[in-house]
N, C-alpha and C positions, 0 to 999 in steps of 0.2 A: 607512268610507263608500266606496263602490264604484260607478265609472261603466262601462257597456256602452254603446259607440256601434255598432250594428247598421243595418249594410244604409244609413249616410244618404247620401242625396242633398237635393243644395240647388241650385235652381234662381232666379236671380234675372230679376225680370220675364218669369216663364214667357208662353206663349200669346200674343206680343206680336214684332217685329222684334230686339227687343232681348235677346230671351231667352239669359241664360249659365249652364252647367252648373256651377256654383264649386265643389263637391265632387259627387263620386262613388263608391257604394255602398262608402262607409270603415266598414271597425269596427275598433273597439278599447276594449281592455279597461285599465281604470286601477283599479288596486287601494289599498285601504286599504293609506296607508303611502308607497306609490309617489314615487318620485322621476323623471318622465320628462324627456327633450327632446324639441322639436317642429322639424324644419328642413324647412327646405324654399322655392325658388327664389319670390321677387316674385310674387305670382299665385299659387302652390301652390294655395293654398285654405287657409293656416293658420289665419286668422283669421277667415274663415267659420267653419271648425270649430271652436274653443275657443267663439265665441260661439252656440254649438247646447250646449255643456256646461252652462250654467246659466240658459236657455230663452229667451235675447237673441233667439234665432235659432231659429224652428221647423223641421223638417225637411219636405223639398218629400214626401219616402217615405224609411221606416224611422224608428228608434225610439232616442230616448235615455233609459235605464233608471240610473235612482240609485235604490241601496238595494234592487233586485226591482222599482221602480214605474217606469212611463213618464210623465217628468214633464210632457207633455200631456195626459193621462188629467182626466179630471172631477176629480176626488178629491186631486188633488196642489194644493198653493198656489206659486207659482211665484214668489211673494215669499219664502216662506222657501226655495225652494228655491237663490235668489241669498245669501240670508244665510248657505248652508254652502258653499256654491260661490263665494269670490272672486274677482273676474276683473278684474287691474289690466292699464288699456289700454296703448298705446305712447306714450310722451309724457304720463305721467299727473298730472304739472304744469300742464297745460291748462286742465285740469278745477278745480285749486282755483279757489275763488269766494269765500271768505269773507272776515273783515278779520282773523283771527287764526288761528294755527294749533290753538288748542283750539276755536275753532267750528269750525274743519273739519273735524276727524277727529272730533267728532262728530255730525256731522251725519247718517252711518249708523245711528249706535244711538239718536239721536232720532226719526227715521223709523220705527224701530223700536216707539218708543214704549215704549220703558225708562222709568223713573224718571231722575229727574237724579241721584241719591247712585250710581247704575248706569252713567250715563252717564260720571259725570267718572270713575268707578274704571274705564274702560274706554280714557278718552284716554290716561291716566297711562300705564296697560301699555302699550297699542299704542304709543304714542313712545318707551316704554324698550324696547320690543321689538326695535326699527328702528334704538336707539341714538342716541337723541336726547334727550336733560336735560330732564324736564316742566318743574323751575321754571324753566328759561333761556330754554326755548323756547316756552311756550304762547301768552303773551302780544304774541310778534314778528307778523308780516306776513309768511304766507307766498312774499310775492313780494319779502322782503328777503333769503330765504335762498339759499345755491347752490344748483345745478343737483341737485347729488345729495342735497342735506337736501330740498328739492323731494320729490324724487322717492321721498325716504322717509316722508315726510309722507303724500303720496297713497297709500301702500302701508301707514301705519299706519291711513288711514281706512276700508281694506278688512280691515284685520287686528282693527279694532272692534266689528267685527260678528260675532267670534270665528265664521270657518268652516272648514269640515272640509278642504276644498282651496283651495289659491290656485293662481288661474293667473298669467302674470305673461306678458305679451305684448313682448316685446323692450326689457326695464327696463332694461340697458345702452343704449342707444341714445342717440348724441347728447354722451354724458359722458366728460368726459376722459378719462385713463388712471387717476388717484387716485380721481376719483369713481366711474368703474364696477368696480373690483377693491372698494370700501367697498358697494356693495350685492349683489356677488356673494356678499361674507365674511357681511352681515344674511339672506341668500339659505340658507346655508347652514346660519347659527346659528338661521335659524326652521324649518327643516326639524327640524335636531335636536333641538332643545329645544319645539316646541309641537307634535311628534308629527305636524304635517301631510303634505297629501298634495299637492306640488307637482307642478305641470305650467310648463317652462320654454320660450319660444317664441323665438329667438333667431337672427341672422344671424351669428354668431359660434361658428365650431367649435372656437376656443382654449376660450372661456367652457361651451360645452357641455359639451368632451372634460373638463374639471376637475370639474366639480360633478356632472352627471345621472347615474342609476343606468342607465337606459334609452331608449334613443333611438328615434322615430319618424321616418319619412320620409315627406312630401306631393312629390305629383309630377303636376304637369296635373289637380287634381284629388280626384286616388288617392294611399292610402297605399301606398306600394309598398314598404317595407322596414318592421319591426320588430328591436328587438335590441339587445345593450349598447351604447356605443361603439366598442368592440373589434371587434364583428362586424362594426357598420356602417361603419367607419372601413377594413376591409380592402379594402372594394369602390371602390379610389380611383376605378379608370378610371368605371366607374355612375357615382361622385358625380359627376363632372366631364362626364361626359354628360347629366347632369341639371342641369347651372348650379349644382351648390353645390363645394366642396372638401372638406378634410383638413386637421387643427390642421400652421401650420409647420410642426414638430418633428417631426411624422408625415412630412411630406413632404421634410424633410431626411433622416430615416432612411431614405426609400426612393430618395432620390439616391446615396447613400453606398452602399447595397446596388447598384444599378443599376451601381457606379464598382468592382464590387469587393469592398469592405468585407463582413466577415464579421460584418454588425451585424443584430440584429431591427429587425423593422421594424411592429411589434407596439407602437407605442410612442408615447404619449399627452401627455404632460407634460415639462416641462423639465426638472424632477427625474429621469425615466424614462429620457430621450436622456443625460442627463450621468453619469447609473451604467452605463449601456448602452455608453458612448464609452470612461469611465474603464475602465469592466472587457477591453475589449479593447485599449484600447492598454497596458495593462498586459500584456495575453495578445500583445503584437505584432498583434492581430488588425488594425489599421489602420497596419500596418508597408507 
């Protein structure tokens, strides 16, 4: 399942004193499969754009295409088009409402208007999805649970509706250090294992530079960069003219280079910087 965002522009309360440009003639191309990141500075326009991805959000001009179709077109249903397109907000504990945590997560495929024998075989998975015990957990109080079972909960309730992408709108956000490395790891193991097509939205260049396969950049607006992490991670000085940074490590590598050190600076992870260090100071290379 394949998304093209072509030419959009989003204007909020056009024709009016208050009229703001939140994106600008962005495209991009998300492919069956795709593992992206989304960064980009307070105001970018990120969250206007994810919510043009599964029809939250129309576009003021230009066209967002799933599967060949534009899913404005007469002939598309923009209900199922959210059933294959999931889009978990930021803070998506907010949103539970129910007295249990098996009425809530399904409360999608009710809506749906599944069967109930569909329904429960649906909360069952989505909670072991997410790594959460059906018999322990279904019966609790969503609001007795941590911050991060929360926060899996409301990502099991999107994952209920079994759809082809999940977006995930800065699902770290807010959670300790245990609980957002536990939904990064769920982040990862539902990419793998349920073959989806993740889109990750996040102020966090440690959390991006580990997981995403490809990285996008919002800027005033505009996408203005495309590319792995690697690419986009070289352009320190851009990011930093742009209000965002570079993971630590990356920017420790380029101190140590800056000081001397005959180290790459090509270098992503903490595992990357400690083989990178170890291998020269064995070569004397930080002699």
């Amino acid at each position: 399942m394949s998304i093209d965002v072509r030419n959009v522009t989003h204007i909020y309360m056009p024709n009016t004193p208050f009229e703001s440009i939140a994106i600008k003639d962005v495209n991009w191309t998300i492919n069956d499969g795709d593992f992206w990141g989304l960064i980009g500075h307070t105001g970018s326009g990120k969250s206007t754009l994810i919510q043009h991805l599964n029809g939250l959000l129309k576009p003021t001009s230009g066209e967002i295409i799933i599967d060949g179709k534009n899913i404005h077109s007469k002939e598309v249903s923009l209900k199922a088009i959210r059933q294959k397109v999931g889009l978990v907000f930021q803070y998506p504990e907010h949103q539970l409402f129910e007295e249990t945590v098996e009425q809530d997560v399904a409360f999608g495929p009710r809506n749906m208007g599944l069967p109930d024998e569909e329904i429960s075989k649906r909360v069952k998975e989505a909670l072991e999805l997410v790594g959460l015990p059906y018999e322990q957990i279904k019966d609790k109080s969503p609001f007795e649970l941590s911050g991060g079972q929360m926060r899996r909960v409301a990502i099991a309730g999107v994952l209920a509706m079994k759809p082809k992408i999940l977006i995930l709108d800065e699902p770290t956000a807010g959670l300790d250090p245990r609980g957002r490395d536990e939904i990064l790891e769920e982040i990862i193991n539902l990419k793998k294992n349920q073959n989806l097509t993740v889109i990750l939205v996040s102020h966090s260049m440690e959390d991006i530079a580990k997981i995403v396969d490809k990285l996008a950049v919002m800027y005033k607006g505009q996408m203005v960069s495309q590319g792995t992490p690697r690419e986009i991670f070289k352009d320190y000085q851009g990011l930093v003219e742009k209000g965002l940074g570079i993971p630590q490590v990356t920017e420790l590598m380029i101190k140590l280079k800056a000081k001397g050190k005959n180290v790459s600076t090509d270098i992503l992870t903490v595992e990357e910087a400690r083989e990178e260090i170890l291998k020269h100071i064995r070569g004397k290379g930080l002699a």
